[in-house]
VEXVEX-863086 format. One record per residue (C-alpha): x, y, z; residue in one letter. Coordinates in steps of 0.2 Angstrom, whole numbers, plus 2048, in hexadecimal, padded with zeros to 3 digits. Example, Ala and Ser with C-alpha at 12.3 -4.5 7.8 and 13.67 -1.06 7.14 Angstrom:
# residues 2
83E7EA827A8447FB824S
# end
This chain:
# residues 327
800800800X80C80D805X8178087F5X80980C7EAX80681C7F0X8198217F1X81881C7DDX8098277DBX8118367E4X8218347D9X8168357C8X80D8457CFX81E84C7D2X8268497C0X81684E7BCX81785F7C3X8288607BCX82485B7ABX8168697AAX8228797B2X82F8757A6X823877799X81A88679EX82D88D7A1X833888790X82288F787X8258A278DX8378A2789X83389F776X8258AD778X8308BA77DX83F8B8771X8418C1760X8418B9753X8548BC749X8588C473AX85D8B772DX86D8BA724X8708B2714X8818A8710X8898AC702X89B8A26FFX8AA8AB6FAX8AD8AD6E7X8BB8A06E0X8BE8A96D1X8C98B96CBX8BF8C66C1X8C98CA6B1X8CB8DE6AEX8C28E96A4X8CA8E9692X8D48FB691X8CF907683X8DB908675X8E3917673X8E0925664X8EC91E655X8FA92A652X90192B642X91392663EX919930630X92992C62AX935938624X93F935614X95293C613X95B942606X96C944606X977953604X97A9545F4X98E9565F2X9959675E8X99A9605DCX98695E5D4X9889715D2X9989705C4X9959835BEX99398A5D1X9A397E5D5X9AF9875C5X9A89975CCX9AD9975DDX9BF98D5D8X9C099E5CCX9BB9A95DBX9C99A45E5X9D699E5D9X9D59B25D3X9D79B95E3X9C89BD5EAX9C59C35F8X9B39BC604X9A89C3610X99C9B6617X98C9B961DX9889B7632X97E9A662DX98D99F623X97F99A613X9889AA607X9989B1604X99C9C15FBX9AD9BF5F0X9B49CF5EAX9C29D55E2X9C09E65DFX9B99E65CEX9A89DB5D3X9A09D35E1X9989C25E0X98B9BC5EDX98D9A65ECX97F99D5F8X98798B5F3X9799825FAX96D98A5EEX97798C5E0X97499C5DFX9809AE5DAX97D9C05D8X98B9CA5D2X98E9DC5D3X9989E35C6X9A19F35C9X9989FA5B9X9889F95C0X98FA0C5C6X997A195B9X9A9A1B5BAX9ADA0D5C8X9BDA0B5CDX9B99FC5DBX9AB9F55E2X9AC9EC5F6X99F9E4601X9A09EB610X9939E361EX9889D561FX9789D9628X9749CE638X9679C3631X9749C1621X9649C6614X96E9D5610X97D9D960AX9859EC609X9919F1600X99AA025F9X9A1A075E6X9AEA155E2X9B1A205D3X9C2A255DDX9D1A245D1X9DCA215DFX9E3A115E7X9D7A025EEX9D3A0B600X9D9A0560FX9D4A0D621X9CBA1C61AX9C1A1760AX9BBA215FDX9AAA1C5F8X99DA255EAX992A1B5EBX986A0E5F8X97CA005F5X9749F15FDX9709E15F6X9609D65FCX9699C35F9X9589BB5F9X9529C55EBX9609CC5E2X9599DC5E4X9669EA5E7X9649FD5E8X96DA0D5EEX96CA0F5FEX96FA235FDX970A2D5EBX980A315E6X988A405EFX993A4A5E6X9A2A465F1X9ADA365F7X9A8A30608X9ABA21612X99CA1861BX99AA09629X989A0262DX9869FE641X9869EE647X9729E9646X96F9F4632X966A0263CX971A10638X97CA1562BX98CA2262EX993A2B620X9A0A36621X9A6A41610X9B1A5060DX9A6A5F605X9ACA6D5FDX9A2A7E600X9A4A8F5F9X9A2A99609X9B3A90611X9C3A8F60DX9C5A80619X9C4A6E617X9B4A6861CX9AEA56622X99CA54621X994A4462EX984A3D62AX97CA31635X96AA2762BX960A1E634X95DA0F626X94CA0962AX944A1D62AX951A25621X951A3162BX964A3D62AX96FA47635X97CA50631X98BA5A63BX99AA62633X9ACA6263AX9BCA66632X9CAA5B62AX9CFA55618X9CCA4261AX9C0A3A626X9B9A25629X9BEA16630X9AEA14639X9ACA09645X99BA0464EX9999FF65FX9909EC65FX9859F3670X97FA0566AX97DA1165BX98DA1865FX99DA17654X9B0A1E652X9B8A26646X9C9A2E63FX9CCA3F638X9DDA4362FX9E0A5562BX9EDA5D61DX9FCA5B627X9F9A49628X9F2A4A63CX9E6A3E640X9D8A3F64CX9CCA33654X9B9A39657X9ACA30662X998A3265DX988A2D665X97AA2B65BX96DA2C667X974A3B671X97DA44662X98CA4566DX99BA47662X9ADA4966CX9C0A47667X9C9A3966FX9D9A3D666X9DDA4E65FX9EBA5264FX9F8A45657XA05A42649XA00A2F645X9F9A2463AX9E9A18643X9DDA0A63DX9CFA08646X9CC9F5647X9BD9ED64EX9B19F465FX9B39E766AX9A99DC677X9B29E5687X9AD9F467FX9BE9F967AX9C39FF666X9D39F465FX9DDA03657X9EF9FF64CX9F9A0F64FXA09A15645XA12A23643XA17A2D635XA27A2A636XA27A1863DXA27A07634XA179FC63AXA0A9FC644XA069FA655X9F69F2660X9EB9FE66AX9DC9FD676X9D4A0B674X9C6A10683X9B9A1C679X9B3A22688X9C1A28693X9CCA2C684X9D9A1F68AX9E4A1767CX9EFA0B683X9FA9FB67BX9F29EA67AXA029E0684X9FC9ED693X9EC9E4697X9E99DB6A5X9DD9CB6A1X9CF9CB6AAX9CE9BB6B3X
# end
């Protein structure tokens, strides 16, 4: 008896159990969220291939053809003529850009551009009674080429030339002309450095004075504009431009052989002695790049010349062995 009711009390017990745990398990379900679902997505096994690149604009290849240098000898007449040229003692100017080259032998002046086989020649004739003809200066961009003719009976000119007549030559064109009529006297002319200005200097003979009387004219090239200033002396020239500014030197020599040396400036219109009746015989060489004039000096009396530098704006002449180089 007792047994059966300690078996009926245990069944009630896991009984009771049975039924909290469910009641327990029931509200624990109620009061939960119900999660978010995440899908799975597995790793990619493959590499993506890139984009194909545009192809770039074509750019044309052009290919240059070269043609040889022809040598000098497919030009047979121009090759004679130059052999001619030098073989009768000509002498040659050459242009700053090396292409022409004036040959001249006082009695004509040929203009040879070898690469275009192609000469001018300027015959003394082309001027009436023409002693010699001489080019005288290449203009910087070398299209033109000045040069000076004489009806001077005397010898070929040396320091102090005696011209009568100016011209310049346009080597593209063959085109020449005077640059100034014809005065009715023998002058000697330079042109400065870059063809802007042209200095003539010529002995005129006037009524009114007994006195020699050297006329300076200065033309600016482009306007042919002129001044002109008077001084006395027999013989006056040998210009020589400064390569900086319109200014140039020249020489004056007087009856009783004395020389002097004269300093102008174009843009002032400042003309001043340097050197004043000295008993010698100059050459006024070059202007050079320190700014000082190359002068050869010689007395009357002496044989040869002698090298001076020549300072055009102190009025200092001293000899070229006296120079200290510049270090």
């Amino acid at each position: 008896m007792k047994l059966a009711i300690r078996n009926i009390d245990f069944l009630a017990f896991v009984l009771v159990v049975l039924l909290t745990a469910c009641g327990n398990s029931s509200e624990e379900f109620i009061s939960q969220t119900s999660p978010t679902v995440t899908p799975f997505t597995s790793q990619p096994t493959w590499t993506p291939q890139p984009a194909p690149t545009r192809r770039p604009a074509f750019t044309e290849i052009v290919f240059q053809t070269f043609t040889s240098v022809p040598p000098l000898t497919v030009f047979p007449n121009l090759v004679t003529a130059t052999q001619r040229i030098t073989s009768t003692n000509y002498l040659s100017l050459v242009s700053p850009d090396g292409d022409w080259v004036a040959y001249y032998n006082y009695s004509e002046i040929k203009v040879v551009n070898s690469l275009k086989n192609q000469t001018w020649t300027l015959p003394c004739e082309l001027f009436a009674g023409c002693n010699y003809i001489l080019p005288l200066q290449w203009s910087r961009d070398s299209n033109f080429l000045f040069f000076g003719a004489s009806i001077f009976p005397g010898e070929t000119p040396n320091s102090i030339r005696r011209f009568s007549s100016v011209g310049v030559i346009n080597v593209n064109t063959g085109k020449w002309e005077r640059l100034i009529p014809d005065p009715p006297y023998y002058f000697d002319f330079a042109i400065s450095t870059d063809a802007r200005y042209a200095a003539f200097i010529g002995h005129v003979s006037t009524e009114q004075s007994a006195d020699d009387l050297l006329l300076l004219t200065v033309m600016d090239i482009k306007k042919k504009h002129k001044q002109s200033y008077s001084m006395a002396g027999l013989i006056g020239g040998n210009i020589v431009w400064s390569p900086y500014k319109p200014r140039f030197v020249f020489q004056i020599q007087d009856t009783d052989m004395s020389s002097s040396i004269v300093y102008f400036d174009v843009e002032t219109g400042v003309m001043r002695f340097i050197i004043m009746n000295e008993q010698s015989d100059f050459i006024l060489s070059s202007w050079l790049e320190n700014n000082l004039v190359l002068v050869y000096r010689g007395g009357l009396s002496e044989q040869g010349m002698s090298e001076f530098y020549l300072n055009p704006f102190t009025n200092e002449l001293f000899p070229v062995n006296t120079l200290t180089p510049t270090p």
